[in-house]
LUMBASE-790666 format. One record per residue (C-alpha): residue number from 1; residue in three letters; x, y negated, z. Coordinates in steps of 0.001 Angstrom, whole numbers, plus 500000, padded with zeros to 6 digits. Each point is the difference from the previous one (the first is absolute). Last residue first. Layout:
<pts>
    i   aa      px      py      pz
  NUM  Ala       X       Y       Z
...
</pts>
This chain:
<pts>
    i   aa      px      py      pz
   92  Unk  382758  066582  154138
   91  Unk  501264  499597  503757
   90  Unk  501254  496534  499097
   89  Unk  496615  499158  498524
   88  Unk  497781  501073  503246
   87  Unk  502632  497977  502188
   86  Unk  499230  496940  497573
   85  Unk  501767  497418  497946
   84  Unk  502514  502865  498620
   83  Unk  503261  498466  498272
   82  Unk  500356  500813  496769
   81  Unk  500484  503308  498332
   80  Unk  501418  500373  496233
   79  Unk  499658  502320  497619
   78  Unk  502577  502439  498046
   77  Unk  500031  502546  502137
   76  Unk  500592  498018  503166
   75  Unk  500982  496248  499818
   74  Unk  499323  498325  504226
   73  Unk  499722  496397  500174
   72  Unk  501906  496980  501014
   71  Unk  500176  496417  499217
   70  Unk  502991  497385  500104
   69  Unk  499780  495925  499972
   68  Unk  503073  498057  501018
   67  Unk  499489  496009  499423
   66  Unk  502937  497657  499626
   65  Unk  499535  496520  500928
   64  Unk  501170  496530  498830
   63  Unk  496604  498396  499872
   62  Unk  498938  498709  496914
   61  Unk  496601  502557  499863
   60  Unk  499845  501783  503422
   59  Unk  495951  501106  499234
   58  Unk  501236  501748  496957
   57  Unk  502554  501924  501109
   56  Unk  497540  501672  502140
   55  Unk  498428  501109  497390
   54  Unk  503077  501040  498261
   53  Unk  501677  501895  502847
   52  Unk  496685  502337  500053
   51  Unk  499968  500418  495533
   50  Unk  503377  500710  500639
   49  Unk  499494  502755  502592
   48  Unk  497322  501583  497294
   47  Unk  502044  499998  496967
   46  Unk  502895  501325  501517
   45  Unk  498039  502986  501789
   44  Unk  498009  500597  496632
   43  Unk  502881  500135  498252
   42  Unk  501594  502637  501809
   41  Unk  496711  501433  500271
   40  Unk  499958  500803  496822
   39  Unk  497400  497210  498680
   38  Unk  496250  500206  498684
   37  Unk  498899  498015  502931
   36  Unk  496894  501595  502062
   35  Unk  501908  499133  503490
   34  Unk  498554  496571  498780
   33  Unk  501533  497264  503573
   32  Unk  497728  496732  500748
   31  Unk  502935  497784  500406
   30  Unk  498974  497883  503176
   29  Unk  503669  500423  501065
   28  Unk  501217  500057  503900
   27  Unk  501848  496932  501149
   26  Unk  502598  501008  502447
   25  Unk  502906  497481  500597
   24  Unk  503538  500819  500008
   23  Unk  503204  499819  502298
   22  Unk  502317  502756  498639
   21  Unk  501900  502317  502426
   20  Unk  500406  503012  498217
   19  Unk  497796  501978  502116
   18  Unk  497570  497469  500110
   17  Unk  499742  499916  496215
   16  Unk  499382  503653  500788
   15  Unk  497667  499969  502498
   14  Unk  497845  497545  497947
   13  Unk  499668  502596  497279
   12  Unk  499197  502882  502853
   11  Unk  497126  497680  501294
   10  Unk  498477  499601  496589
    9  Unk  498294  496500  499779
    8  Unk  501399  499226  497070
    7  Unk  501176  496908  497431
    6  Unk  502764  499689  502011
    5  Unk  501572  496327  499448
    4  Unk  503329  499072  500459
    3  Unk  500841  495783  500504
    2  Unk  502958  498835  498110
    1  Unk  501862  497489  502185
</pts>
């Protein structure tokens, strides 16, 4: 049996495979993400959540898995917002 693979720790990602009633494993990425990309954010949002499912990817090599990687940021006027690593950066 194919074994699923989130590439997350987001609790509201795991919810959802939940939700549907998947079984999966969690195995959060080590993909270093580059909000700086010179990408719509369209792109951006693609590029980064396969650059996650890739890394992980990597380490499962030959075995019959499928790994689900996703990312998400905020695009206002034209930039893009990550996700804050402090409470002084989230009020910014």
């Amino acid at each position: 049996m194919r074994k699923i693979i989130l590439a997350s720790t987001s609790p509201r990602r795991k919810e959802l495979l939940e939700q549907i009633g998947l079984e999966f494993l969690i195995e959060p990425s080590g993909y270093e993400e580059d909000m700086n990309q010179k990408m719509s954010p369209e792109e951006l949002a693609r590029f980064l959540s396969h650059q996650k499912a890739l890394d992980v990817a990597e380490k499962h090599k030959g075995e019959d898995s499928l790994v689900i990687g996703a990312d998400t940021f905020i695009a206002f006027e034209g930039g893009v917002l990550g996700k804050p690593h402090t409470a002084e950066k989230a009020k910014e």
